[in-house]
N, C-alpha and C positions, 0 to 999 in steps of 0.2 A: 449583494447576493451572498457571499462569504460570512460563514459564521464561526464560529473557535474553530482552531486546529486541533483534532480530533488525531492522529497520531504522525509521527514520523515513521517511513519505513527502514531500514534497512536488511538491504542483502545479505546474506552469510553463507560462503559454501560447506560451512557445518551447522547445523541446527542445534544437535546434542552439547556439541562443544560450547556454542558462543550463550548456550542457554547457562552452560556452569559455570563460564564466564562471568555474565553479568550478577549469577546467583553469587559466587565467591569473592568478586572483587567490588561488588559493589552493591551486594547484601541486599539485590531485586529481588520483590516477589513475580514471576515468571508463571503465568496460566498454562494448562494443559496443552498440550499439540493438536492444533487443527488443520485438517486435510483441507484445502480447497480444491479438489477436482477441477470447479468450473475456470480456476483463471493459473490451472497448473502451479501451484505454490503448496505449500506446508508454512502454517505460521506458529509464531507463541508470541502474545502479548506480553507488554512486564507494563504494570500498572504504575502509572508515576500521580501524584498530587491533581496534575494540571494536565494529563496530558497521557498519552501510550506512547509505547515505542513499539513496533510491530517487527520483530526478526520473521525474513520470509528466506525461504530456500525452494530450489525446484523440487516439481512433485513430476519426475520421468524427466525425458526425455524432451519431451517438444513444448518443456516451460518458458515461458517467455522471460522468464529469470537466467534462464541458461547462458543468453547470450552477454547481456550484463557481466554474469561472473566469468566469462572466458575474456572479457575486457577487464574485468577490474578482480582478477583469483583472489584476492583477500577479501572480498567483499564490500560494502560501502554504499552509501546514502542511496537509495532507489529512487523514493518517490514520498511526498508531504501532502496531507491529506486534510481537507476542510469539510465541516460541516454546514451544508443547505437544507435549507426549511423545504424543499417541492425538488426533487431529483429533475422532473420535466418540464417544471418552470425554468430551471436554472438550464438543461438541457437548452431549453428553446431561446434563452435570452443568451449565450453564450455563442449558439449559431446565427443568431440575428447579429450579432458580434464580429462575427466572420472569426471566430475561436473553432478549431480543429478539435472531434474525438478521436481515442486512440480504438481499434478494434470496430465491430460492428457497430460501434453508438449505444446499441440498447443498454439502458439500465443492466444491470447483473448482482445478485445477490452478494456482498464483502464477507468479510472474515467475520462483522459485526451482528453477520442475520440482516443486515438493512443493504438496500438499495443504492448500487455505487457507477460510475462512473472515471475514466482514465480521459486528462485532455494533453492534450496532445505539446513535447514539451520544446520543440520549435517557437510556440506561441508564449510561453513564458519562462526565458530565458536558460533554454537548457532542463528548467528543471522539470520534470513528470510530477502532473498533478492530479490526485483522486477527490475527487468529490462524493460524498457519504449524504445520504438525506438521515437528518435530525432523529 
């Protein structure tokens, strides 16, 4: 069902900062800042070879990143993201699965413009997983 890993996230409770960060110490090219409204975050990609890294930071108050960083104030690994050929295909065999979504289930638009998914990270080992369709 799983297809390339499509980016790593991490948290940062500075956006500005950890964007000059990775720009000064390790000479990333860093895309513009994007709002995500829908799932409460602010991101900036840095483009790697093989691969993204997604810095996300809260957008308000009632981001679901909020509580993350009152657990972890330096920030630090979020969630690892793969890419699926059918968002509801993969939905549907995942709950045939007996595999947990995080939030309402529905599909919801990513940072990407495509069609994402959070499961739930009880079910694999700790770690928060998104699923991105192709």
């Amino acid at each position: 069902m799983i297809g390339k890993l499509n980016h790593i996230a991490i948290a940062v409770p500075d956006l500005e900062s950890s964007i000059k960060t990775y720009k000064s110490m390790l000479g990333a090219s860093v895309s513009e800042i994007i709002e995500q409204k829908e799932h409460g975050v602010t991101v900036a990609l840095i483009n790697l070879p093989n691969t993204k890294i997604e810095l996300i930071t809260p957008l308000g108050q009632d981001s679901p990143i909020q509580g993350f960083l009152r657990k972890n104030p330096n920030g630090g690994l979020h969630h690892i993201c793969y890419e699926v050929e059918n968002i509801n295909e993969s939905k549907k065999f995942l709950l045939k699965a007996g595999g947990r979504l995080v939030g309402d289930g529905e599909p919801k638009l990513g940072a990407h413009g495509k069609p994402v998914l959070f499961l739930h990270p009880k079910d694999f080992n700790g770690t928060l997983i998104e699923l991105e369709e192709k």
